[in-house]
C-alpha positions as CSV (number, residue, x, y, z in Angstrom):
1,X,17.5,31.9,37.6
2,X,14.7,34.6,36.7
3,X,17.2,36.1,34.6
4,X,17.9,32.5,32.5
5,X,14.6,31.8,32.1
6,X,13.7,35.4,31.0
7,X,16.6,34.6,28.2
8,X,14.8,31.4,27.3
9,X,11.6,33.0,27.3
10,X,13.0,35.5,24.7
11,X,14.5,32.8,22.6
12,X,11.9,31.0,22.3
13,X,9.6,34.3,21.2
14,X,11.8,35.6,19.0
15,X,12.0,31.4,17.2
16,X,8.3,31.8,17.2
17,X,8.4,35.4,15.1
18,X,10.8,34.0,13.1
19,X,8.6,31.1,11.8
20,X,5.9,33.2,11.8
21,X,7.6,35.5,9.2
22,X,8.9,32.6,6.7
23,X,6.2,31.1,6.4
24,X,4.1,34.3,5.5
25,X,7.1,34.5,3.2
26,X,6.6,31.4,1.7
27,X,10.3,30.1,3.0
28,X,9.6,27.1,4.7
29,X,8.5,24.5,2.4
30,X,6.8,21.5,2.7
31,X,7.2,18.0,3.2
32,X,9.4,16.3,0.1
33,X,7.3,14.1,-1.0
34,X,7.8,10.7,-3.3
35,X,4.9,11.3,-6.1
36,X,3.6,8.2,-8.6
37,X,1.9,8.7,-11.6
38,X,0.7,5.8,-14.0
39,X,2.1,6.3,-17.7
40,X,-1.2,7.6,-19.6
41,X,-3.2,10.1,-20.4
42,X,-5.1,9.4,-17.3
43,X,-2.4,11.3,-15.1
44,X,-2.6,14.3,-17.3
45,X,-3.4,17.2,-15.1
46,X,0.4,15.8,-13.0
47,X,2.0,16.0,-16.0
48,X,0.8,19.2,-16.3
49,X,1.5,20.6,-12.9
50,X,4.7,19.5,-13.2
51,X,5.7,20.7,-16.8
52,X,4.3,24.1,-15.5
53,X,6.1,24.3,-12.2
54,X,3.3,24.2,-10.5
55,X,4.2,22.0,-7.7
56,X,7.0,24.1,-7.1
57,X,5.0,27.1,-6.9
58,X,2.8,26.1,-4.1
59,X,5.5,24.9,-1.8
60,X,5.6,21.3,-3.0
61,X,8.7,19.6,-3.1
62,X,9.1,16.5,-4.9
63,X,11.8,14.4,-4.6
64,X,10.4,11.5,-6.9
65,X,8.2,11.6,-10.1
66,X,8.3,8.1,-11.3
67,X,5.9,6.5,-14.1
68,X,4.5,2.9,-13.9
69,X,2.9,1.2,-17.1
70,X,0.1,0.0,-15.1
71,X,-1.9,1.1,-12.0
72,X,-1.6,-2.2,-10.9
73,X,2.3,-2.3,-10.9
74,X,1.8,1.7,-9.1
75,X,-0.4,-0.2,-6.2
76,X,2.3,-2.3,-5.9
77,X,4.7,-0.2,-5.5
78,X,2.5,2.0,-3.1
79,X,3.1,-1.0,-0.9
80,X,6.9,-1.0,-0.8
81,X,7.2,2.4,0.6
82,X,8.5,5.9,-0.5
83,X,5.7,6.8,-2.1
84,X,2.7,9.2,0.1
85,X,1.2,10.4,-3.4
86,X,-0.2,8.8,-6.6
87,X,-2.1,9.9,-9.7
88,X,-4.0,6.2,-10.0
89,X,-6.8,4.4,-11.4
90,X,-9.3,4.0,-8.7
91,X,-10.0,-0.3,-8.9
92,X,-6.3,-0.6,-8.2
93,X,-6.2,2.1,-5.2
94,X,-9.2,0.1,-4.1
95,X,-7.3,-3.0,-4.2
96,X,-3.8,-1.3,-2.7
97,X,-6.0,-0.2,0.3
98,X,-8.4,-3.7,1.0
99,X,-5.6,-6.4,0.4
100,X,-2.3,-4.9,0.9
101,X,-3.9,-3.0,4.0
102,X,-2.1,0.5,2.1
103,X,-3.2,3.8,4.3
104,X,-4.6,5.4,1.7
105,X,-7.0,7.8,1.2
106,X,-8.4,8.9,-2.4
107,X,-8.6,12.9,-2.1
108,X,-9.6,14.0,-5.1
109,X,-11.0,12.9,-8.9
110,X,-8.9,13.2,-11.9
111,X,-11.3,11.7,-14.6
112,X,-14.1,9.9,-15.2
113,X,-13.8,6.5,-17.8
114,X,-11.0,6.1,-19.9
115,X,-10.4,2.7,-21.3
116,X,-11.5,1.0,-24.4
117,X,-11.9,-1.9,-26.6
118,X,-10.2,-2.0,-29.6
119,X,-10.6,-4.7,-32.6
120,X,-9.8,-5.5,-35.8
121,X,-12.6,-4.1,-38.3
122,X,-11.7,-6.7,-40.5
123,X,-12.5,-9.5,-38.2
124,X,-14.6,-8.2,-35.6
125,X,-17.9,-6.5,-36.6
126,X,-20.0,-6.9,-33.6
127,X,-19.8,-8.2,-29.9
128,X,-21.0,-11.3,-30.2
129,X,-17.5,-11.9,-33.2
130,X,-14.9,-11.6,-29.6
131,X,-16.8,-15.7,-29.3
132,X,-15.6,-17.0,-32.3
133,X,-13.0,-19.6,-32.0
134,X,-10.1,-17.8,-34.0
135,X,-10.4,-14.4,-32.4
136,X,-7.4,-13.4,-29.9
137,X,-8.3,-11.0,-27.0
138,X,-5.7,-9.1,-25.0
139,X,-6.5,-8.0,-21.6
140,X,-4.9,-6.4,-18.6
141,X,-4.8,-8.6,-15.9
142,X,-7.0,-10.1,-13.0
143,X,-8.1,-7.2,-10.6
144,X,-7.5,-4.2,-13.0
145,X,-10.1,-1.8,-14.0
146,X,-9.9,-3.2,-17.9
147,X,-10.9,-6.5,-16.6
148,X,-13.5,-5.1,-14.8
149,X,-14.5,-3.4,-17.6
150,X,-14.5,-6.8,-19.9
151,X,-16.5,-8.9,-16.7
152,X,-19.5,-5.6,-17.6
153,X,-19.2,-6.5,-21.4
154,X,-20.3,-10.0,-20.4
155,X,-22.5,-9.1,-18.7
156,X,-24.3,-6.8,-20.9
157,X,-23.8,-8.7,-23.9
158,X,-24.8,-12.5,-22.9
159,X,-21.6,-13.5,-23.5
160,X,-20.4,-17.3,-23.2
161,X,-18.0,-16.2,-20.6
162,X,-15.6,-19.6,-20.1
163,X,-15.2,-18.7,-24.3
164,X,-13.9,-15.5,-24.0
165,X,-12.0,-16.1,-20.7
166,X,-10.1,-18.7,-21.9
167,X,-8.6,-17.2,-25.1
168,X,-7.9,-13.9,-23.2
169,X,-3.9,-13.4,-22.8
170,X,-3.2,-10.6,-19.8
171,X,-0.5,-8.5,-21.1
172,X,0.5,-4.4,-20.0
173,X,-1.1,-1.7,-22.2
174,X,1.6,-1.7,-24.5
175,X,2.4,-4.6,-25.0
176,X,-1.6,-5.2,-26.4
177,X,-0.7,-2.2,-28.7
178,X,2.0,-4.1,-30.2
179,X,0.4,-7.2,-30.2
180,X,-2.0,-5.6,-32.2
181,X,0.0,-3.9,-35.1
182,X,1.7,-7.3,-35.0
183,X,-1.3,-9.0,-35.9
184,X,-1.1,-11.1,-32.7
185,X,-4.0,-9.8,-31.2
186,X,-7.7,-9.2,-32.7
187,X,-9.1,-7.7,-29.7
188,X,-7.7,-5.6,-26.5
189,X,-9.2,-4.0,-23.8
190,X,-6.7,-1.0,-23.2
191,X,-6.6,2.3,-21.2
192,X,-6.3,5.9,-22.6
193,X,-4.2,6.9,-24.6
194,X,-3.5,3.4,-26.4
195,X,-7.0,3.2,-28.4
196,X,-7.0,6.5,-29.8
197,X,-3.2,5.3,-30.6
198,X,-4.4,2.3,-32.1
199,X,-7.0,4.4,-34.3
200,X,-4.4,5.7,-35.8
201,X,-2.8,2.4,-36.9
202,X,-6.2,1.5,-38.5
203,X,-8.2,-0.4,-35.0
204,X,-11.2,0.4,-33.8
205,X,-12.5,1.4,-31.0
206,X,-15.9,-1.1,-30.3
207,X,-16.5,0.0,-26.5
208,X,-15.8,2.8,-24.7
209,X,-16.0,2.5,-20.3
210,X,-18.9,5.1,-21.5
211,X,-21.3,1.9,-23.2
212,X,-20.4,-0.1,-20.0
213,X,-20.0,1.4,-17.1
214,X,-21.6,4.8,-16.7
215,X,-20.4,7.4,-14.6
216,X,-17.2,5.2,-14.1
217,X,-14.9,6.6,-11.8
218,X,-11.4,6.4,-13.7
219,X,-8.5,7.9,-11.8
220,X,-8.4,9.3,-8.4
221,X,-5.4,11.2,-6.2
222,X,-4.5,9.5,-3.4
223,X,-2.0,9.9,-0.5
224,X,-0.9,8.6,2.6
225,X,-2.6,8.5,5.4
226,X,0.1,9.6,7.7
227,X,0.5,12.9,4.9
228,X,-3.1,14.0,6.3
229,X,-2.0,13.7,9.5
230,X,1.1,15.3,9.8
231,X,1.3,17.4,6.6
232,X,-2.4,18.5,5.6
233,X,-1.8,22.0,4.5
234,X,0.4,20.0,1.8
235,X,-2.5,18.0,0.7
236,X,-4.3,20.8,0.6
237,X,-2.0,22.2,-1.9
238,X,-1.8,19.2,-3.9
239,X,-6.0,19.2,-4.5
240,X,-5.4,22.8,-5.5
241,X,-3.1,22.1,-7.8
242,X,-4.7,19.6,-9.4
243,X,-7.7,21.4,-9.4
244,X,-5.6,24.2,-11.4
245,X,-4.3,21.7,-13.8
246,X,-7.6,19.8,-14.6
247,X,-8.8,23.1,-15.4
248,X,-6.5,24.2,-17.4
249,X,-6.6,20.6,-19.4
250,X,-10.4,21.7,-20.0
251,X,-9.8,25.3,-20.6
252,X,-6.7,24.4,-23.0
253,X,-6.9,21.2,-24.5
254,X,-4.3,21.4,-27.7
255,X,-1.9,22.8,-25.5
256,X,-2.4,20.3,-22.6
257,X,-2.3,17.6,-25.2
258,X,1.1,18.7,-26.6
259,X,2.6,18.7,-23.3
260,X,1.4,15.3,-22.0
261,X,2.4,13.9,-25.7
262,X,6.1,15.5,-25.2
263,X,5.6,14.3,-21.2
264,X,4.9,10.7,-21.9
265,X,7.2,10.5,-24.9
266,X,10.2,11.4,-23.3
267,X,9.9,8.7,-20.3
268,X,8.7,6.2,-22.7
269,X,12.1,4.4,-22.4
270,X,12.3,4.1,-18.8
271,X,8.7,2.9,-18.3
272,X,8.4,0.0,-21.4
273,X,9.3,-3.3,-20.8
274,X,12.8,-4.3,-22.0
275,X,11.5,-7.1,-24.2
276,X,9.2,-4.3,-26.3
277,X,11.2,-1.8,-26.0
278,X,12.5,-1.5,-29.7
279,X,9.5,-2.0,-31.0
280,X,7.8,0.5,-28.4
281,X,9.6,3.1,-29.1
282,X,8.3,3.3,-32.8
283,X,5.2,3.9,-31.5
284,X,5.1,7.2,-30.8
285,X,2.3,9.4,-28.8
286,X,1.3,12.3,-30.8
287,X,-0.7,15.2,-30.3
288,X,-3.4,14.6,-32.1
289,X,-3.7,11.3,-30.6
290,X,-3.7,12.9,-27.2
291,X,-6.0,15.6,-27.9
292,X,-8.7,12.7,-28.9
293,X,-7.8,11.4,-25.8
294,X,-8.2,13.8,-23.2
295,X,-11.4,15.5,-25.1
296,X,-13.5,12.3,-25.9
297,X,-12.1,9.7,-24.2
298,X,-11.9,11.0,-20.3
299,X,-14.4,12.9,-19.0
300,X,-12.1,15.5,-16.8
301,X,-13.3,16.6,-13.6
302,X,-12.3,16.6,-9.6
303,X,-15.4,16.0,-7.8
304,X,-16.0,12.6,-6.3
305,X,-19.4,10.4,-6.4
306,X,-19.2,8.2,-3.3
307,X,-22.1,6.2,-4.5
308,X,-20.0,5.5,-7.5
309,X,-16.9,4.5,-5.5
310,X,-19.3,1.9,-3.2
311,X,-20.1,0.2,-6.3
312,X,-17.2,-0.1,-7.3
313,X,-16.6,-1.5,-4.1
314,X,-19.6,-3.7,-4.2
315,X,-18.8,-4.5,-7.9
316,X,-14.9,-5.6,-6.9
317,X,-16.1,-8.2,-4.2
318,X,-18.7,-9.6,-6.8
319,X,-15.8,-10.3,-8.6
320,X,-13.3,-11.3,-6.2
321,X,-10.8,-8.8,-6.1
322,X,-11.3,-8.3,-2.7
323,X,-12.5,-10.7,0.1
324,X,-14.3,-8.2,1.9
325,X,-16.2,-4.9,1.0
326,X,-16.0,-1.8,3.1
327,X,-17.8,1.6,3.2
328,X,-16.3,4.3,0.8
329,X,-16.0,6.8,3.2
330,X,-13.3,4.6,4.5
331,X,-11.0,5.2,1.6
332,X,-12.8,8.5,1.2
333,X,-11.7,11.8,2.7
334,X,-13.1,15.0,0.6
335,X,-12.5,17.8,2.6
336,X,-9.7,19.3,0.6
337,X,-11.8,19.4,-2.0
338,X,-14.5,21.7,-0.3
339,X,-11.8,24.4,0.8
């Protein structure tokens, strides 16, 4: 018997050494993990980890990398499963976690603001024009950081807000884009990288997040709860590499905008919807667009304000996308970011 267990003994120390070795070796990978990202400029720095092999390079294995038009249609999916990371605007992680009861946790910042309105110059000179009768305004829908965005506009402007509600049609990014060029719209609230797009059909950009919210918190990384738990050495990873890759946006910003262009254009197809497809296709992401995008636009950076993320909090109840508010250290956990 002293003799078997002796043998086990051994086994299991020489098991032990074994583990010990690969993983000094960097042989035993992490986790596969389903990854989200929300088709815009706002989920640059994944699109750059990813085009650089970055992931890969620290041990993270992905066996998804799918785009979603919206962050609202990524919380949403977040709630169906097979998912534990996203690249997301922060309003609808706030709303995945409060009404769909999503374990979440936001880990790190990707950017701060982000969205815009864009008009017609030729019949919109100043705020107070979005009021007249014939003007058409296109907005994201209920709950989504846009119409946040459009509730602070007015706010700030005294605006007749039944007036401006009631002509507003809720349509996807795109789809306000097209509306646009079509001449179907006058107006649009829209997140990066559509109104430095529509600047280049002729629009302009009236508000930037910047006039109306400032210090808005635009996107955030976010995983799974159960990720932390059982797998935090590969968040740990994942905060470092997007640290490395928001850098490196900062640090190279024609080169990070060529990639995201070439990034976005390629899954353009598999992310528009089917009945603007054609015509979303001729509308084509450039560089230069990009560039203007991540430089001016988004205000690049990891760290976290969790005053900011209460008000938004606060601000989201006001409003009624959620029913009840919470603390932000409850969505909050930071320590990856301090290693």
């Amino acid at each position: 018997m002293r003799r078997i267990l002796g043998i086990l003994l051994l086994a299991v120390l020489i098991s032990a050494l074994v583990v010990v070795l690969l993983l000094s070796k960097g042989e035993i990978e992490s986790k596969p993990i389903g990854m989200a990202v929300e088709f815009t400029a706002h989920s640059a720095c994944g699109h750059i980890a990813k085009n650089k092999g970055w992931f890969k390079e620290e041990g993270i294995i992905l066996n998804t990398y799918d785009s979603y038009v919206t962050g609202m249609v990524l919380a949403a999916a977040l709630a169906r499963g097979g998912i534990e990371v996203a690249y997301i605007c922060l309003i609808p992680a706030i709303n995945a976690y409060a009404n769909a009861g999503i374990p979440i946790k936001v880990v790190a910042g990707i950017h701060k603001y982000g969205y815009g309105l864009v008009v017609n110059p030729d019949k919109i000179k100043t705020i107070k024009d979005l009021e007249n009768l014939d003007i058409r305004i296109g907005c994201t829908r209920e709950g989504s950081p846009t119409d946040a965005l459009l509730h602070k506009m007015i706010d700030k402007y005294h605006l007749d807000q039944d007036k401006i509600l009631k002509k507003t049609s809720r349509m996807n990014p795109p789809k306000q884009l097209l509306a646009l060029k079509m001449g179907q719209l006058d107006a649009g609230f829209i997140c990066e990288q559509y109104p430095t797009m529509a600047e280049e059909l002729g629009f302009k950009v009236l508000l930037s997040a910047q006039d109306l919210w400032p210090e808005m918190q635009g996107s955030v990384l976010v995983v799974k709860e159960d990720l932390i738990r059982d797998h935090p050495e590969t968040v740990k990873e994942l905060v470092k590499v997007t640290s490395r890759a928001t850098q490196w946006i900062i640090d190279h910003p024609e080169d990070a905008a060529q990639i995201v262009a070439s990034e976005l254009n390629v899954v353009g197809e598999r992310v528009f919807p089917i009945e603007v497809a054609k015509y979303a296709a001729r509308l084509e992401i450039t560089p230069k667009a990009m560039l203007n995008s991540l430089t001016t636009r988004l205000d690049c950076s990891n760290d976290i304000n969790p005053e900011q993320i209460q008000a938004t909090i606060d601000y989201m109840v006001k409003l009624g996308y959620i029913k009840k508010g919470f603390k932000a250290e409850d969505i909050l956990d930071l320590r990856f970011l301090k290693d």
